[in-house]
Steps between C-alpha positions, in 0.01 A plus 500: 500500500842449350576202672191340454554572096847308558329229646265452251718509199724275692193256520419522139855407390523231752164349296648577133795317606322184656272490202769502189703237813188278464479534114875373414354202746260405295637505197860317641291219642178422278363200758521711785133510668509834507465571158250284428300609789559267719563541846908623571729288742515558819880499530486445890283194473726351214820550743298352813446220266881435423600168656660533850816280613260260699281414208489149308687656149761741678460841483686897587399557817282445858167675487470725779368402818514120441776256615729312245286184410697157593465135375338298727750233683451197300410166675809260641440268255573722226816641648858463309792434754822716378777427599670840461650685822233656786645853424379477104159348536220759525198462692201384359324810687712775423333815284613516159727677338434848351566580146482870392548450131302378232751234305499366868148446474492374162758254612243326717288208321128443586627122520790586760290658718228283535784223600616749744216552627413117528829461685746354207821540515506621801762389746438359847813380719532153656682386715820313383439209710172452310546598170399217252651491145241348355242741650766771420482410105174360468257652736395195636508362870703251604366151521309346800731274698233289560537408108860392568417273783230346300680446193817370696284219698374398163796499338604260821229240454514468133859347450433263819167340316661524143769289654272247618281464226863413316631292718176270549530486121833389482460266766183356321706473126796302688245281701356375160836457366654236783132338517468278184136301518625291145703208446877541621796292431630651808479310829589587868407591848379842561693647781513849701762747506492411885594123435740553292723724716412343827794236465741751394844443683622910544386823311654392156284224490234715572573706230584249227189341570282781446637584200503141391138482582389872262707379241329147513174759516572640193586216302149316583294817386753534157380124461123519599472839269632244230221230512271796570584679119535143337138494605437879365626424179336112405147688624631800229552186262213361509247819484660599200332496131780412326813289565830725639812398437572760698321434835650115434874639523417657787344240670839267387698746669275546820535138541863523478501783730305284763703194482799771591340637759417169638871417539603857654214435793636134548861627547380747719315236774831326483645780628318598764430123634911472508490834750245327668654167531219326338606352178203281488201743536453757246388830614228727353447854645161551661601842612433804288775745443469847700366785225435771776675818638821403695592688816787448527589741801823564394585781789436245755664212337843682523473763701893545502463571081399252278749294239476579149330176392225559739442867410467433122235231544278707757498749192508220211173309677219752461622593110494110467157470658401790240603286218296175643188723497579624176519149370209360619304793308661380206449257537130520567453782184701266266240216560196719445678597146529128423191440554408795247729379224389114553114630467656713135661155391204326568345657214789604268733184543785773619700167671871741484276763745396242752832345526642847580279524750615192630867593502395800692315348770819255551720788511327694725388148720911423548636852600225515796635180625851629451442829679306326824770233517781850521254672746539157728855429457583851573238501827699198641813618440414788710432329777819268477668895537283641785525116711841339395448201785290209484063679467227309708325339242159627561670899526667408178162420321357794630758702366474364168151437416158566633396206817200294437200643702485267779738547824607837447365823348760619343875457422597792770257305755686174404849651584380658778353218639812271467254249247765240415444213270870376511820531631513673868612910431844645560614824642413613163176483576470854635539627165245354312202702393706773356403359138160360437238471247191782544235397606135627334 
């Protein structure tokens, strides 16, 4: 009876005590449900709810029972390469790390794990052999070889029809030039470069004939470019409105410059019928200078080294032939400007423009005609270096300018043919075709 008095009392105190426990509560914490009737927390359920360490925001702990949550392995395309050491690179499986505090927790971003998760920044080895810098920095692939291959091929067919496009230009420009259709003071016998060296005594005469016969070359077009701009400029005269005193200085001076020229071209037929041994006969060149790509096979030429001479003008000849392409452009833009500034003049009487334009044209006209008659002079110099004896004239020819289209193909299949239209060859012979014009 006692005991169950203790027990009761001990009951009743236990209840005072939980009551006045529950009052201080709700007076401590005025928005706590249970004071305003609401339904009291389940304690349990809000710690079941506490983030685990496999959830998306980070959290204390595992809940019970279920296995630490991993990111799924991200696809190979999203994959960084690292290039730290094997022993430092964690795998992309491996179960996270366990944090037991909350400032740990804290310390983990919604942001960085949902890049963990998709697989950022995580590190995956490769192999040294394979490692890319570019992929390594940028996260891209590497480029297709197939894209190299293309772009090289292209790259290989552009110059080749760039160069030919130039060089039929050039060779149409100096064509014009040494092919007057007016009236010319000028009288002689056209003549090939074959003729003319066909007599020649030894290689010398060779030589000096050839370069007898460019500079003769050279000295027709300065004179038929003369007549040509005469012609230019009285047309100029007469379209304008008013009279220009001056477009009439210039065409004084253009007359002056022809009568000049005249003489220089005379003087040089002299020349070249003395090497020829016909004082009687003036020559004209029929032949057009060579304004291609030289091979000049320089390796095979001297294939005990090469003397200085010889290897300055293999480099000198294709920076030459640069410059003769570069002219004829100029001269080609320079005469569509003209013809802008004469069309201006026209209408404003602007005479000072058009014979700018003029000067310009002659300018650009004489240095072409300089820089092909270099390009030639150097070409046959050349081959007085790679065949010092006495040249078959039809190998010589071939070596120097392109063949007519008739016989033979080509210059290689004239040399290798033995096509002579001369003197009989020499034991020099065997070393011709080591420099000779290309051949499109």
């Amino acid at each position: 009876m006692r005991f169950t008095q203790i027990v009761l009392a001990t009951l009743l105190a236990c209840g005072l005590l939980a009551a006045q426990a529950n009052a201080q509560g709700s007076g401590r914490y005025p928005n706590n449900p249970s004071s305003t009737g609401g339904s009291s927390i389940n304690f349990e359920d809000a710690f079941k709810n506490l983030p685990s360490s496999g959830s998306n925001t980070g959290g204390y702990r595992s809940q019970p029972g279920t296995p630490p949550a991993t990111a799924p392995k991200p696809p190979a395309s999203n994959q960084l390469r690292s290039v730290s050491p094997p022993a430092t690179s964690q795998s992309a499986t491996s179960p996270p790390v366990r944090t037991t505090t909350p400032a740990a927790a804290s310390s983990v971003s919604p942001s960085q794990a949902s890049r963990s998760q998709a697989g950022v920044g995580r590190s995956y080895q490769q192999p040294a052999a394979t490692r890319s810098p570019a992929a390594s920095a940028y996260s891209t692939p590497p480029q297709s070889p197939q894209l190299g291959s293309t772009l090289q091929s292209r790259f290989e067919a552009t110059p080749s029809t760039v160069s030919g496009e130039r060089e039929r230009n050039a060779r149409q420009i100096l064509s014009k030039m040494l092919n007057y259709n007016g009236t010319s003071e000028l009288r002689g016998t056209p003549m090939s470069l074959a003729s003319v060296v066909a007599t020649a005594i030894d290689r010398d005469d060779q030589a000096e004939r050839v370069e007898a016969y460019w500079m003769l070359s050279s000295a027709v077009a300065d004179y038929y470019l003369g007549l040509a701009e005469v012609n230019e400029i009285s047309a100029l005269k007469q379209r304008a409105n008013v009279h220009s005193t001056a477009i009439n200085q210039a065409l004084s001076k253009q007359r002056v410059r022809v009568g000049t020229a005249l003489k220089a071209a005379r003087a040089a037929q002299h020349r070249l019928a003395k090497k020829m041994g016909q004082g009687g006969m003036m020559p004209l060149p029929s032949d057009v200078p060579f304004t291609g790509p030289y091979n000049t096979r320089l390796a095979t030429a001297f294939p005990t080294g090469a003397p200085a001479e010889a290897r300055l003008i293999n480099e000198l000849l294709p920076l030459r032939l640069a410059e003769i392409y570069d002219s004829a452009e100029s001269i080609s833009q320079s005469q569509a400007w003209f013809k802008q500034v004469a069309q201006r003049a026209a209408a404003t009487s602007d005479a000072e423009g058009v014979v700018r334009g003029l000067q310009l044209n002659a300018l650009n006209r004489r240095a072409f005609v300089m820089l092909v008659r270099d390009y030639n002079l150097r070409i046959s110099r050349y081959t007085q270096l790679t065949t010092p004896e006495r040249v078959d004239t039809g190998r010589l020819v071939a070596m120097l300018i392109r063949t007519p289209q008739g016989g033979v193909r080509s210059a290689d299949d004239a040399l290798m043919a033995g096509f002579s239209a001369g003197a009989g060859s020499t034991a020099a012979d065997s070393r011709f075709g080591t420099s000779t014009p290309s051949q499109r």
